[in-house]
C-alpha positions as CSV (number, residue, x, y, z in Angstrom):
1,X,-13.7,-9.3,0.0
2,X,-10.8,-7.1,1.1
3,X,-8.1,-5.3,-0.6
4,X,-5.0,-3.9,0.7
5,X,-3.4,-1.4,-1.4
6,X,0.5,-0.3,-0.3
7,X,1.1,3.6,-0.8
8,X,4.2,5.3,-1.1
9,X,3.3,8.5,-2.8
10,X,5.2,7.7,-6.1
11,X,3.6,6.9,-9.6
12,X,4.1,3.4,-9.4
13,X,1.3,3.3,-7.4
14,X,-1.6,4.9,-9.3
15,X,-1.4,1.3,-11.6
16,X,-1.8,-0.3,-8.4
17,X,-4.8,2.2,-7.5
18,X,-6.4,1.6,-11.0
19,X,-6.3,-2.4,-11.0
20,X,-7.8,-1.9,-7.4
21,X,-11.1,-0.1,-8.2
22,X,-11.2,-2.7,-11.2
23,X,-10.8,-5.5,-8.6
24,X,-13.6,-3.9,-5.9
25,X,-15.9,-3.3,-8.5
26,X,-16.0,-6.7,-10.0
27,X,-15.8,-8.5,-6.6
28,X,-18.0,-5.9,-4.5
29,X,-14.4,-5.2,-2.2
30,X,-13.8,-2.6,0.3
31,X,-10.5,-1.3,-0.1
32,X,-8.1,-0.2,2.4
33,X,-4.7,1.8,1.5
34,X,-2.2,2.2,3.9
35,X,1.1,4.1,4.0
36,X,4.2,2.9,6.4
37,X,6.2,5.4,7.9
38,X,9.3,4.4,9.6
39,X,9.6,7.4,12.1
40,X,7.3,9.9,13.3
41,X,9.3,12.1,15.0
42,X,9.4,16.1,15.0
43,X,12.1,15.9,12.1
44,X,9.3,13.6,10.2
45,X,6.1,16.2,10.0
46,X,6.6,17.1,6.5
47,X,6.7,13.2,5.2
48,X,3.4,12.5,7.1
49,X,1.7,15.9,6.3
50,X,2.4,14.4,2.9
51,X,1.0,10.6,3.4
52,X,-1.8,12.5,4.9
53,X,-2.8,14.3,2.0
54,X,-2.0,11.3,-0.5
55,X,-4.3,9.3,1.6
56,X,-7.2,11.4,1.5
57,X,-6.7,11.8,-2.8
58,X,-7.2,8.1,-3.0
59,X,-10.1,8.0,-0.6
60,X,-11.8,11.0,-2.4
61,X,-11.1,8.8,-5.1
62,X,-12.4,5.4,-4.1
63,X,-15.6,7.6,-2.9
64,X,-16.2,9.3,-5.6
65,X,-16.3,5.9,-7.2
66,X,-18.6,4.5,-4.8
67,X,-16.3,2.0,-3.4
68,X,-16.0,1.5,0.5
69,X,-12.0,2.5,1.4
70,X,-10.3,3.2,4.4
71,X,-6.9,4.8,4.5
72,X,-4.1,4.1,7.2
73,X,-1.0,5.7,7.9
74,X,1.1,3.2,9.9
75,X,4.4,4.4,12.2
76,X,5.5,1.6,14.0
77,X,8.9,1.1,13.1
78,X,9.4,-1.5,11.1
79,X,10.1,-1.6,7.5
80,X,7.0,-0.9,4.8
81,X,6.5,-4.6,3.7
82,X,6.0,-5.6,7.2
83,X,3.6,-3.2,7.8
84,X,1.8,-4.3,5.0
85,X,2.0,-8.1,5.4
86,X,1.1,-7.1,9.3
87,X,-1.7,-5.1,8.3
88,X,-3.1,-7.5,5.8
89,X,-2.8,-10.8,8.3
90,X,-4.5,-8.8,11.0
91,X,-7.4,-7.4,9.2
92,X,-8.2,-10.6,6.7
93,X,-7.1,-9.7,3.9
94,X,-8.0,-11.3,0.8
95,X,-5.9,-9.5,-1.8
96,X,-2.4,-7.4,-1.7
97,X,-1.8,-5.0,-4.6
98,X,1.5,-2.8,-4.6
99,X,3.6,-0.7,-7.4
100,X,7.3,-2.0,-8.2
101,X,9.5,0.0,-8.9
102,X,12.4,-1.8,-11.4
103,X,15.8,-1.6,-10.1
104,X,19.2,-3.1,-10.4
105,X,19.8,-6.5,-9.2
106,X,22.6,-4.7,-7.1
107,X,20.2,-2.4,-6.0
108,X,18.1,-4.3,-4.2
109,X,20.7,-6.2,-2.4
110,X,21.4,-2.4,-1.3
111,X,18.4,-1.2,-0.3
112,X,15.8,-4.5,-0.4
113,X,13.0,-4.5,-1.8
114,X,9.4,-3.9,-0.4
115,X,7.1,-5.6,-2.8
116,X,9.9,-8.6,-2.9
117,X,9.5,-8.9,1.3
118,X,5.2,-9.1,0.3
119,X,5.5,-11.5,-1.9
120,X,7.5,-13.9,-0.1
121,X,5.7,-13.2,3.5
122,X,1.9,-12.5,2.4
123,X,-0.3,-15.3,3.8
124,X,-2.9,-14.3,0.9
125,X,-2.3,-13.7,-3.2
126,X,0.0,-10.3,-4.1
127,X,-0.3,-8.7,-7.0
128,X,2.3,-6.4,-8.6
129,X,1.8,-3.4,-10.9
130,X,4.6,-1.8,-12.9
């Protein structure tokens, strides 16, 4: 079984980390985190310095735990919940587990919403954490 866990750096996602060891342990999963970056320009070093060292906390993490997990920071240019319903069609995924954040209903006619996109376009089960 597979896991795919989307990272953003923020606290929503340690929930999201959490139910994810739960899930690899009781199901024997490998895990795999990624991170989508937008850009990855010159302007952009600090963000992905950042998703850099976020990534390898949750892998020392997972490892420490004795659960397979590979990170991935993706900059293709398209928006996060592409990335991650791309990422999870092309590697088999079995199981998609992301943070929410809670905004306004104006909000996220504003600015979207990433873990809205996953639900609707994942070809396997999603599973929100607040």
């Amino acid at each position: 079984m597979k896991i795919l866990v989307g990272y953003d750096g923020t606290g929503e996602v340690s929930g999201a980390i959490a139910l994810a060891l739960k899930h690899a342990k009781a199901f024997g999963a490998e895990i795999d985190v990624l991170t989508s970056l937008d850009e990855g320009t010159e302007n952009d070093i600090r963000d992905i310095s950042e998703a850099e060292k976020g990534l390898e906390k949750i892998k020392q993490y997972f490892d420490k735990e004795k659960i397979p997990c590979k990170t991935h920071l993706m900059i293709r240019g398209v928006l996060p919940g592409e990335d991650l319903v791309t990422f999870a069609r092309e590697n088999r995924t079995d199981e998609i587990i992301i943070g929410v954040k809670r905004r306004s209903k104006v909000g996220k006619l504003i600015f979207g919403s990433t873990a809205q996109y996953v639900i609707l376009e994942a070809t396997c089960p999603v599973v929100t954490v607040k």
